[in-house]
Jmol script that loads the backbone (N, CA, C; Angstrom):
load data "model"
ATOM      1  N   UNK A   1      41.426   6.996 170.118  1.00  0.00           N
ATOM      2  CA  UNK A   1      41.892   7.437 168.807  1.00  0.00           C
ATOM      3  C   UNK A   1      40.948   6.958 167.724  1.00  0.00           C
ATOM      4  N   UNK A   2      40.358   5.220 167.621  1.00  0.00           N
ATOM      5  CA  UNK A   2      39.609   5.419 166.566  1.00  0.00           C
ATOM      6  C   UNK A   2      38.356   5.889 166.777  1.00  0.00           C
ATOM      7  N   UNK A   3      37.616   6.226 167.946  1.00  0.00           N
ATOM      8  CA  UNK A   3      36.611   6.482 168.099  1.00  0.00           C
ATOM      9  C   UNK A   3      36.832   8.321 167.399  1.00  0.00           C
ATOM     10  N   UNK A   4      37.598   8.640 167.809  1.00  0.00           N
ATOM     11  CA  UNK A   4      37.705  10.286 167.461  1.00  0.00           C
ATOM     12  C   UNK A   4      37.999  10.248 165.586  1.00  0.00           C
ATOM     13  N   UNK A   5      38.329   9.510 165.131  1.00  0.00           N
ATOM     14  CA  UNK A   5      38.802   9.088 163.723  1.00  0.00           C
ATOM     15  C   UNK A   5      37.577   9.145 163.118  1.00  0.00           C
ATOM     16  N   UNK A   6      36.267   8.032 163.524  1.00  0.00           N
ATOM     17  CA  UNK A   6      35.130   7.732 162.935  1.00  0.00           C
ATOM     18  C   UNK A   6      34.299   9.121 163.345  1.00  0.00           C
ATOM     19  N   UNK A   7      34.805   9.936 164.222  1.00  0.00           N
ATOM     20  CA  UNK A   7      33.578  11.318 164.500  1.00  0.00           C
ATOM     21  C   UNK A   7      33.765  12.047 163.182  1.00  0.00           C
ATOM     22  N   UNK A   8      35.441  12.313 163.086  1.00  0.00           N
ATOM     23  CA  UNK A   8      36.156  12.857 161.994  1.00  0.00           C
ATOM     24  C   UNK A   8      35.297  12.562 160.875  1.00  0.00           C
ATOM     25  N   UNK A   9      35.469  11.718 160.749  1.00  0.00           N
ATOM     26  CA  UNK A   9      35.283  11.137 159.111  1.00  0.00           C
ATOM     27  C   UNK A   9      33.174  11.434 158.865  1.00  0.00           C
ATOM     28  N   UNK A  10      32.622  11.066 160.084  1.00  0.00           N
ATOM     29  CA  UNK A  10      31.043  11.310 159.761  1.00  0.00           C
ATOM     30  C   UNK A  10      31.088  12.655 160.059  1.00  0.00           C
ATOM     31  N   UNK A  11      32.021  13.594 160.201  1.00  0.00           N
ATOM     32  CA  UNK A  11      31.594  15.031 160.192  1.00  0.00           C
ATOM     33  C   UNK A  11      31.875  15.467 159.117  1.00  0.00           C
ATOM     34  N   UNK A  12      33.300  14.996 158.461  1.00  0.00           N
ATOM     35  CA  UNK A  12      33.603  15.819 156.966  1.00  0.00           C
ATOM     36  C   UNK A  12      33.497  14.848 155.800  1.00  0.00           C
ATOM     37  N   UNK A  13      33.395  13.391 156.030  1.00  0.00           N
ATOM     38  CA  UNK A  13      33.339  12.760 154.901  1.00  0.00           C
ATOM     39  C   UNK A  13      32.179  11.828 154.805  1.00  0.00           C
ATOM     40  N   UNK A  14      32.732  10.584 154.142  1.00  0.00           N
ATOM     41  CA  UNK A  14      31.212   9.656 154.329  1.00  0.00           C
ATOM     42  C   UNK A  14      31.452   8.614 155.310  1.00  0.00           C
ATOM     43  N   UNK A  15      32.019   8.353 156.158  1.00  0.00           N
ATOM     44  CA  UNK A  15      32.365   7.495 157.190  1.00  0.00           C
ATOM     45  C   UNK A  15      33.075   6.722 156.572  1.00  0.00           C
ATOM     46  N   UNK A  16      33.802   6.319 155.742  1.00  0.00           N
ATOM     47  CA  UNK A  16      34.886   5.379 155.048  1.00  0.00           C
ATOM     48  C   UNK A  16      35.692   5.992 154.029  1.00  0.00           C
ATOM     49  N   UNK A  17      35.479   6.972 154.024  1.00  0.00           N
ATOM     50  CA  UNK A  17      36.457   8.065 153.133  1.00  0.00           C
ATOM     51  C   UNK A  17      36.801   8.833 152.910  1.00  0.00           C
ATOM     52  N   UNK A  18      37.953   9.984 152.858  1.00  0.00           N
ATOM     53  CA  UNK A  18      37.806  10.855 152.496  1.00  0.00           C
ATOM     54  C   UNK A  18      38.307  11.517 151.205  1.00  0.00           C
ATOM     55  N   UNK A  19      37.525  12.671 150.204  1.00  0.00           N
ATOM     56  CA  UNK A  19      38.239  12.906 149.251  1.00  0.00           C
ATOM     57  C   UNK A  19      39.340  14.053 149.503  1.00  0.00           C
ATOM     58  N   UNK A  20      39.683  14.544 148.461  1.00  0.00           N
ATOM     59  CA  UNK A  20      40.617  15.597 148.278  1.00  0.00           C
ATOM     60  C   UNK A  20      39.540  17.537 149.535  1.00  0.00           C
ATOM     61  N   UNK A  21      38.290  17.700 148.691  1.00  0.00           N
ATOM     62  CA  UNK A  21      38.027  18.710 149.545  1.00  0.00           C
ATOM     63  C   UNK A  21      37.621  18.385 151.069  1.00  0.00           C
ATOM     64  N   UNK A  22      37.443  17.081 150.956  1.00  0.00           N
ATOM     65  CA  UNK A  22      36.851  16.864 152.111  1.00  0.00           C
ATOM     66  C   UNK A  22      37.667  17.093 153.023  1.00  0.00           C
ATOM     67  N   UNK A  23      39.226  16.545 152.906  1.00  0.00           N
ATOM     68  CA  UNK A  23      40.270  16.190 153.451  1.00  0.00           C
ATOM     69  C   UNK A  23      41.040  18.195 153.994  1.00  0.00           C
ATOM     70  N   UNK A  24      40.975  18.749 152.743  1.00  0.00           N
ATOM     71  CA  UNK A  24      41.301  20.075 152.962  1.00  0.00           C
ATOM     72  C   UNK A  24      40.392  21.020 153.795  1.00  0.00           C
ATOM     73  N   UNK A  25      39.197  20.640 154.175  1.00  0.00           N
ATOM     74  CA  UNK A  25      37.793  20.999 154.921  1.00  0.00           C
ATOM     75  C   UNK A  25      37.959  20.898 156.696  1.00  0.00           C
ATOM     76  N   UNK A  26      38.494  19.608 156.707  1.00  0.00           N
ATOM     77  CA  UNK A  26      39.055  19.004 157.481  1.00  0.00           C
ATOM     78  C   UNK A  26      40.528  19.719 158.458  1.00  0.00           C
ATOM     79  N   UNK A  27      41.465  20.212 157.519  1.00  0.00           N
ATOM     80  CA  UNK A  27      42.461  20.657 157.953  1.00  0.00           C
ATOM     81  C   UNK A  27      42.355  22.089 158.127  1.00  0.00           C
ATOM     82  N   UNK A  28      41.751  22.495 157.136  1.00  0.00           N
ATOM     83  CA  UNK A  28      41.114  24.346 157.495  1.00  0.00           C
ATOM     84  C   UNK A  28      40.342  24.508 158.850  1.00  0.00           C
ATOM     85  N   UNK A  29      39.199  23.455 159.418  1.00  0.00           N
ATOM     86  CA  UNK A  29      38.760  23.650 160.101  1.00  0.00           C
ATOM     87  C   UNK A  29      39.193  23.512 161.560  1.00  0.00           C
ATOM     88  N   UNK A  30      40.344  22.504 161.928  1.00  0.00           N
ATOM     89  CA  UNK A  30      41.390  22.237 162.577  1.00  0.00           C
ATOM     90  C   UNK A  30      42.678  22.867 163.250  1.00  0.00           C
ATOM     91  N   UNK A  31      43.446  24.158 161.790  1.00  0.00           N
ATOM     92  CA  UNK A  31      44.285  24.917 162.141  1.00  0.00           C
ATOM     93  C   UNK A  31      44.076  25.552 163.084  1.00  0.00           C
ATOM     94  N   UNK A  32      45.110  25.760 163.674  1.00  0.00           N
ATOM     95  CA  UNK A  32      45.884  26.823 164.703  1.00  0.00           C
ATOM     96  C   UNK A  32      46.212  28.141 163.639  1.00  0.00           C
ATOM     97  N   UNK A  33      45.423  29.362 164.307  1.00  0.00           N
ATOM     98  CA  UNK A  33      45.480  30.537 163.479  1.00  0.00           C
ATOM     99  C   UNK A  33      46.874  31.327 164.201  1.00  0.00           C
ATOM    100  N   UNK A  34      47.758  30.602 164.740  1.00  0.00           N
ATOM    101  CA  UNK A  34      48.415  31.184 164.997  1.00  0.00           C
ATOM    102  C   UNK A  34      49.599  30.565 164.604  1.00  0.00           C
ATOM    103  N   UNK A  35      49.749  29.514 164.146  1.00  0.00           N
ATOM    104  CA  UNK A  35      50.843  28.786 163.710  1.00  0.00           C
ATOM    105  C   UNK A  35      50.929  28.363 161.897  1.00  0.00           C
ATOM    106  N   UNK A  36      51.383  29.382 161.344  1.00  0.00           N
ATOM    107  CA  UNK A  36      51.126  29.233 159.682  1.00  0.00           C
ATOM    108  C   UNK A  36      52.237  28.339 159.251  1.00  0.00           C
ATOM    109  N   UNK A  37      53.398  27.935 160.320  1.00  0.00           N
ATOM    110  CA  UNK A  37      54.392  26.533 159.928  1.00  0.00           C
ATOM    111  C   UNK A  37      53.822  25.725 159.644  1.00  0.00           C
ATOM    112  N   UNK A  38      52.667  25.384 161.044  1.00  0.00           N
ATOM    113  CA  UNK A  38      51.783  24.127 161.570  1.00  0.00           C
ATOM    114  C   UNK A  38      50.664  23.797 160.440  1.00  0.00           C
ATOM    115  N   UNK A  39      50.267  24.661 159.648  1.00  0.00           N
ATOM    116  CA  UNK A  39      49.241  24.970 158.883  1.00  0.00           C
ATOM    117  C   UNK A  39      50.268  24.161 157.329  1.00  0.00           C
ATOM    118  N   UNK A  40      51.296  24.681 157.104  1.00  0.00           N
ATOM    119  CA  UNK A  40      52.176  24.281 155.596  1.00  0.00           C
ATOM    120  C   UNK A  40      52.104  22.769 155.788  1.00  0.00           C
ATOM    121  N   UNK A  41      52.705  22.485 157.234  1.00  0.00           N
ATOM    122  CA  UNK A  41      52.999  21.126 157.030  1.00  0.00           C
ATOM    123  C   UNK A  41      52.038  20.359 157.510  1.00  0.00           C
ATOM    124  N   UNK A  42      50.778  20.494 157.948  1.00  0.00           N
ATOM    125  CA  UNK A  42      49.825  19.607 157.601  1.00  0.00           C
ATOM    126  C   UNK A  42      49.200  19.528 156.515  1.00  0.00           C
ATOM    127  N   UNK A  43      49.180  20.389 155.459  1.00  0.00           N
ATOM    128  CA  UNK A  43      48.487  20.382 154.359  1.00  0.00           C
ATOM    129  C   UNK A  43      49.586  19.990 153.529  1.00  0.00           C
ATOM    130  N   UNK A  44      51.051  19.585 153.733  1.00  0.00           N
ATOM    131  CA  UNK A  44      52.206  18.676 153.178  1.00  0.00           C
ATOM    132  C   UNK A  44      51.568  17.124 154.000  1.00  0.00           C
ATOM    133  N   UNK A  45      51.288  17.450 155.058  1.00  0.00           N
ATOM    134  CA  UNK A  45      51.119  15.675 155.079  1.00  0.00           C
ATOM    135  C   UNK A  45      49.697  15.339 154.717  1.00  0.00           C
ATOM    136  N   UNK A  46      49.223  15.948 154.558  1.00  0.00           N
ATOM    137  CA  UNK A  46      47.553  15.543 153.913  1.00  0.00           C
ATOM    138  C   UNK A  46      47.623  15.680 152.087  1.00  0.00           C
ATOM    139  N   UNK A  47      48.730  15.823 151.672  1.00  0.00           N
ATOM    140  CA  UNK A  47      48.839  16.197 150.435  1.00  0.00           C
ATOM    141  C   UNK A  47      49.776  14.659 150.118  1.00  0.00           C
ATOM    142  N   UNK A  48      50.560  14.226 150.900  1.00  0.00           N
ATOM    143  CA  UNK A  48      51.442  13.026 150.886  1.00  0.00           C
ATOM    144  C   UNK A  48      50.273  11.963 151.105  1.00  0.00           C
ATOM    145  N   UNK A  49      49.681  11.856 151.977  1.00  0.00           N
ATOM    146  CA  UNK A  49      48.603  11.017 151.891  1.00  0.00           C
ATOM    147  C   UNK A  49      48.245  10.599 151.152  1.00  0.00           C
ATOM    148  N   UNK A  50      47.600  11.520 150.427  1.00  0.00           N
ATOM    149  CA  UNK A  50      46.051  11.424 149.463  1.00  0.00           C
ATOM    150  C   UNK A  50      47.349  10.487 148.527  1.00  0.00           C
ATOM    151  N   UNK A  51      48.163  11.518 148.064  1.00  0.00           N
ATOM    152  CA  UNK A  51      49.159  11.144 146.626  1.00  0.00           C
ATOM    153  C   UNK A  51      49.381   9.340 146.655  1.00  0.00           C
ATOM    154  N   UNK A  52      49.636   9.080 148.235  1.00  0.00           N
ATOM    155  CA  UNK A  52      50.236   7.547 148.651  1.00  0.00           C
ATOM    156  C   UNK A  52      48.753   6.779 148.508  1.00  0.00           C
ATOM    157  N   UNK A  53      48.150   6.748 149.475  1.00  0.00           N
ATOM    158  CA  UNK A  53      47.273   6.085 149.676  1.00  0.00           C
ATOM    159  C   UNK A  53      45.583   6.199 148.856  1.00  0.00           C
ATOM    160  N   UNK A  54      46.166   7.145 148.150  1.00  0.00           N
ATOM    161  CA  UNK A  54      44.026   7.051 147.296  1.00  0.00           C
ATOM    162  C   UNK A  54      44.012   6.497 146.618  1.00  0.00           C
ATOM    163  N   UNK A  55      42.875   5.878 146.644  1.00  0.00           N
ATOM    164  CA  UNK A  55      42.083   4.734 145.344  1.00  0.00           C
ATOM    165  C   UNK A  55      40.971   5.607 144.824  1.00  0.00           C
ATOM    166  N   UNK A  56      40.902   5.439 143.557  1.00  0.00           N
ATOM    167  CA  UNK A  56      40.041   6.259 142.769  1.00  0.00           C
ATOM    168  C   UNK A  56      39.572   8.113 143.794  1.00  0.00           C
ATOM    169  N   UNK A  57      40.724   8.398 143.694  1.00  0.00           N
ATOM    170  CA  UNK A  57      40.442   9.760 144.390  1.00  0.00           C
ATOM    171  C   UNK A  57      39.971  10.077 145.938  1.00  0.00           C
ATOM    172  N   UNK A  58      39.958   8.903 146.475  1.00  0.00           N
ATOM    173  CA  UNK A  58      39.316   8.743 148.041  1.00  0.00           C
ATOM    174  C   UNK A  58      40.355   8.056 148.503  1.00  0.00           C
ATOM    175  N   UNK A  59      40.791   8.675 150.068  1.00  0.00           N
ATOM    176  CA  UNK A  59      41.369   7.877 150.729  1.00  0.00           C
ATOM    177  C   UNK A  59      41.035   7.696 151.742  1.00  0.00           C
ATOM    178  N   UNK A  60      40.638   6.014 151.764  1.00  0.00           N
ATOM    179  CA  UNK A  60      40.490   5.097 152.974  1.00  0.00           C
ATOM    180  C   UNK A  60      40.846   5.154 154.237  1.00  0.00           C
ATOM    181  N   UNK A  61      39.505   4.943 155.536  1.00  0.00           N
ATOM    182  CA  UNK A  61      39.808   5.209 156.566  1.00  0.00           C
ATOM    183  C   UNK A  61      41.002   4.393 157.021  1.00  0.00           C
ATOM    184  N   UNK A  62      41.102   3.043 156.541  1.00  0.00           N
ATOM    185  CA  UNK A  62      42.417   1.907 157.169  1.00  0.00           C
ATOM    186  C   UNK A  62      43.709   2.844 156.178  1.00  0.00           C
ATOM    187  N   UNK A  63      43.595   3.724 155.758  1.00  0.00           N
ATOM    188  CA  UNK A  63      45.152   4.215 155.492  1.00  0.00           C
ATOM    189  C   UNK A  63      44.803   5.306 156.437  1.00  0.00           C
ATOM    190  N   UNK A  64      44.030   5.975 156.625  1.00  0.00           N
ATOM    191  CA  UNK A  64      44.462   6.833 157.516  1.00  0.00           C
ATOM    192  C   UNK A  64      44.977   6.921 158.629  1.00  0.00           C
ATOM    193  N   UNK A  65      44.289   5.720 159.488  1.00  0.00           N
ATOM    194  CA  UNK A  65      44.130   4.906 160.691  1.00  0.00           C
ATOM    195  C   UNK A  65      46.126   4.433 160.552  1.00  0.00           C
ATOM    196  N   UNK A  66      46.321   3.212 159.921  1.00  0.00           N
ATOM    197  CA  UNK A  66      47.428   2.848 159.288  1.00  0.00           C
ATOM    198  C   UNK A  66      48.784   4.249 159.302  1.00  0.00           C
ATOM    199  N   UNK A  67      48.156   5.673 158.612  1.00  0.00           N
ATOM    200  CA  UNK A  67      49.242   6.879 159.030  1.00  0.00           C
ATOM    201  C   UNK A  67      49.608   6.916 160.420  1.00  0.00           C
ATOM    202  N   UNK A  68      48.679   7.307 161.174  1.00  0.00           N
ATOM    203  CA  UNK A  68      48.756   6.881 162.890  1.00  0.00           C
ATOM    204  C   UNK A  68      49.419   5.967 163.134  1.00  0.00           C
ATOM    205  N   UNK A  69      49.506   4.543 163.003  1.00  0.00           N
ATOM    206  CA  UNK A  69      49.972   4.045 163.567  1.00  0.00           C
ATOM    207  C   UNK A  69      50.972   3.210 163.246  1.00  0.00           C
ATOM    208  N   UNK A  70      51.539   3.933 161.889  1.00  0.00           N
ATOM    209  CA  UNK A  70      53.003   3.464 161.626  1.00  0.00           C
ATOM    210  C   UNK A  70      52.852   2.431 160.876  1.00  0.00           C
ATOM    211  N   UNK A  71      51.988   2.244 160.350  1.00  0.00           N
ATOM    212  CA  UNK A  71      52.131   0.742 159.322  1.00  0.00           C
ATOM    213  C   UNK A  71      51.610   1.544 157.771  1.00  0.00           C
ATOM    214  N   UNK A  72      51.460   2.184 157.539  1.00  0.00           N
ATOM    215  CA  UNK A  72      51.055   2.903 156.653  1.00  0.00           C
ATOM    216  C   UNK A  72      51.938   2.237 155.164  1.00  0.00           C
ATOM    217  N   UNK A  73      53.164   2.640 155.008  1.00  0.00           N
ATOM    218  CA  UNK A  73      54.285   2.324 153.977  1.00  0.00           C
ATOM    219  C   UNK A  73      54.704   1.252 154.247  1.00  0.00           C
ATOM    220  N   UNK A  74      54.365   0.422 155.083  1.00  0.00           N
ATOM    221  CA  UNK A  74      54.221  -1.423 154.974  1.00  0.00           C
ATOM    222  C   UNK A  74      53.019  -1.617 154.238  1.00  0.00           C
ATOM    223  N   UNK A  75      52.273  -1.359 154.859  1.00  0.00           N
ATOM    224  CA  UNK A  75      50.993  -2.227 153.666  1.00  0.00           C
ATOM    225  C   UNK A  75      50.594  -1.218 152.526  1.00  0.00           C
ATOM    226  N   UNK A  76      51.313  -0.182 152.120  1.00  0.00           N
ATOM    227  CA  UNK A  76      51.618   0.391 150.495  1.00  0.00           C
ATOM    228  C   UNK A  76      52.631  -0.768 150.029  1.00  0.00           C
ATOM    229  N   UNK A  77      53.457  -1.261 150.590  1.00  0.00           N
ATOM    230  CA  UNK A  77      54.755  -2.094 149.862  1.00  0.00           C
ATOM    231  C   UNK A  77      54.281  -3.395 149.592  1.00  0.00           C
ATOM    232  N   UNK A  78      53.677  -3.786 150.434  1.00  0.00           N
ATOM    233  CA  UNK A  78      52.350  -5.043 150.341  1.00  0.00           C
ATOM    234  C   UNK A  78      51.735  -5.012 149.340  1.00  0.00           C
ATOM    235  N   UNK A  79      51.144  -3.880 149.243  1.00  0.00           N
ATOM    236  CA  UNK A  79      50.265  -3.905 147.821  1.00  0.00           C
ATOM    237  C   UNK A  79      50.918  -3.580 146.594  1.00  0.00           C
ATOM    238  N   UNK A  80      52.300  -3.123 146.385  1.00  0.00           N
ATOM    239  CA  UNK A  80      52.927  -2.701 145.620  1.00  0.00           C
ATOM    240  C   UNK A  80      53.887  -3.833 144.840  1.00  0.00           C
ATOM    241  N   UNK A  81      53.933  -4.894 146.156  1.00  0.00           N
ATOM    242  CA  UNK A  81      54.643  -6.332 145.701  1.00  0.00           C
ATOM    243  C   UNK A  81      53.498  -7.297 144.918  1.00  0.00           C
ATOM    244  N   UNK A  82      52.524  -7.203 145.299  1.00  0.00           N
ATOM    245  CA  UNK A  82      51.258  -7.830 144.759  1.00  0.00           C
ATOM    246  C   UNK A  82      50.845  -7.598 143.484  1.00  0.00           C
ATOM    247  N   UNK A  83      51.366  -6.487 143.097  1.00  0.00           N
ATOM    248  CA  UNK A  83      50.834  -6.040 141.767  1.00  0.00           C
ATOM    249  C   UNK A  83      51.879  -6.842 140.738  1.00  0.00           C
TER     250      UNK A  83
END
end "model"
wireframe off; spacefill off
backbone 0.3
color backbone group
Protein backbone atom coordinates (compact mmCIF):
# COMPACT_ATOMS: atom_id res chain seq x y z
CA UNK A 1 0.00 0.00 0.00
CA UNK A 2 2.62 2.64 0.69
CA UNK A 3 4.76 1.68 -1.95
CA UNK A 4 1.70 2.07 -4.50
CA UNK A 5 0.84 5.55 -2.56
CA UNK A 6 4.48 7.02 -3.31
CA UNK A 7 4.07 5.74 -7.29
CA UNK A 8 0.71 7.71 -6.98
CA UNK A 9 1.90 10.72 -5.73
CA UNK A 10 5.41 10.87 -8.20
CA UNK A 11 3.01 10.31 -11.07
CA UNK A 12 0.41 13.10 -10.36
CA UNK A 13 1.95 15.20 -7.74
CA UNK A 14 5.29 16.19 -6.21
CA UNK A 15 5.97 13.18 -4.04
CA UNK A 16 4.69 14.84 -0.72
CA UNK A 17 1.63 16.40 -1.96
CA UNK A 18 -1.09 16.76 -3.53
CA UNK A 19 -3.08 19.85 -4.72
CA UNK A 20 -6.66 20.34 -5.63
CA UNK A 21 -6.00 19.55 -9.74
CA UNK A 22 -3.62 17.26 -9.06
CA UNK A 23 -5.86 15.31 -6.79
CA UNK A 24 -8.89 15.57 -9.46
CA UNK A 25 -6.18 14.29 -12.29
CA UNK A 26 -5.73 11.56 -10.18
CA UNK A 27 -9.36 10.45 -9.80
CA UNK A 28 -10.32 11.12 -13.58
CA UNK A 29 -7.58 9.00 -14.49
CA UNK A 30 -8.59 6.09 -12.13
CA UNK A 31 -12.50 5.96 -12.80
CA UNK A 32 -14.44 3.13 -13.79
CA UNK A 33 -16.32 4.37 -17.02
CA UNK A 34 -18.84 2.33 -16.14
CA UNK A 35 -19.76 3.17 -12.71
CA UNK A 36 -20.88 7.07 -12.56
CA UNK A 37 -22.08 6.24 -8.57
CA UNK A 38 -18.36 5.13 -8.09
CA UNK A 39 -17.15 8.24 -9.90
CA UNK A 40 -19.72 10.93 -7.45
CA UNK A 41 -18.47 9.40 -4.49
CA UNK A 42 -14.93 9.44 -4.96
CA UNK A 43 -14.77 12.86 -6.02
CA UNK A 44 -17.10 13.35 -2.50
CA UNK A 45 -14.28 11.71 -0.73
CA UNK A 46 -11.45 13.52 -2.41
CA UNK A 47 -13.42 16.69 -1.95
CA UNK A 48 -13.78 15.79 2.06
CA UNK A 49 -10.19 15.35 2.14
CA UNK A 50 -8.69 18.20 0.67
CA UNK A 51 -11.56 20.42 2.82
CA UNK A 52 -10.18 18.26 6.24
CA UNK A 53 -6.78 17.81 5.79
CA UNK A 54 -5.00 20.74 3.47
CA UNK A 55 -2.46 23.04 4.56
CA UNK A 56 -2.01 25.94 2.43
CA UNK A 57 -3.98 24.24 -0.45
CA UNK A 58 -1.91 20.87 -0.53
CA UNK A 59 -2.71 17.86 1.04
CA UNK A 60 -0.12 15.84 2.70
CA UNK A 61 0.96 12.43 1.90
CA UNK A 62 0.69 11.39 6.02
CA UNK A 63 -3.08 12.51 5.69
CA UNK A 64 -3.61 10.62 2.93
CA UNK A 65 -1.78 7.58 4.08
CA UNK A 66 -3.61 8.37 7.70
CA UNK A 67 -7.33 8.25 5.30
CA UNK A 68 -6.31 4.55 4.68
CA UNK A 69 -5.68 3.68 7.65
CA UNK A 70 -8.18 5.03 9.93
CA UNK A 71 -6.35 7.48 11.97
CA UNK A 72 -7.06 10.28 9.83
CA UNK A 73 -9.84 12.32 12.29
CA UNK A 74 -7.60 11.38 15.31
CA UNK A 75 -4.71 13.27 14.39
CA UNK A 76 -7.15 16.25 12.82
CA UNK A 77 -8.50 16.31 16.64
CA UNK A 78 -4.84 16.31 17.79
CA UNK A 79 -4.14 19.16 15.96
CA UNK A 80 -7.35 20.82 16.57
CA UNK A 81 -6.78 20.46 20.53
CA UNK A 82 -3.33 22.02 20.07
CA UNK A 83 -4.43 25.03 18.62
Amino acid sequence: MQGKLEVLLAKFGDKTHLNWMEGLRLWAHYRNVFDPVGWLMSAWWWTLLFLLAAENGKVPLEAIRAQYDGTLFYQLEQKRKLK
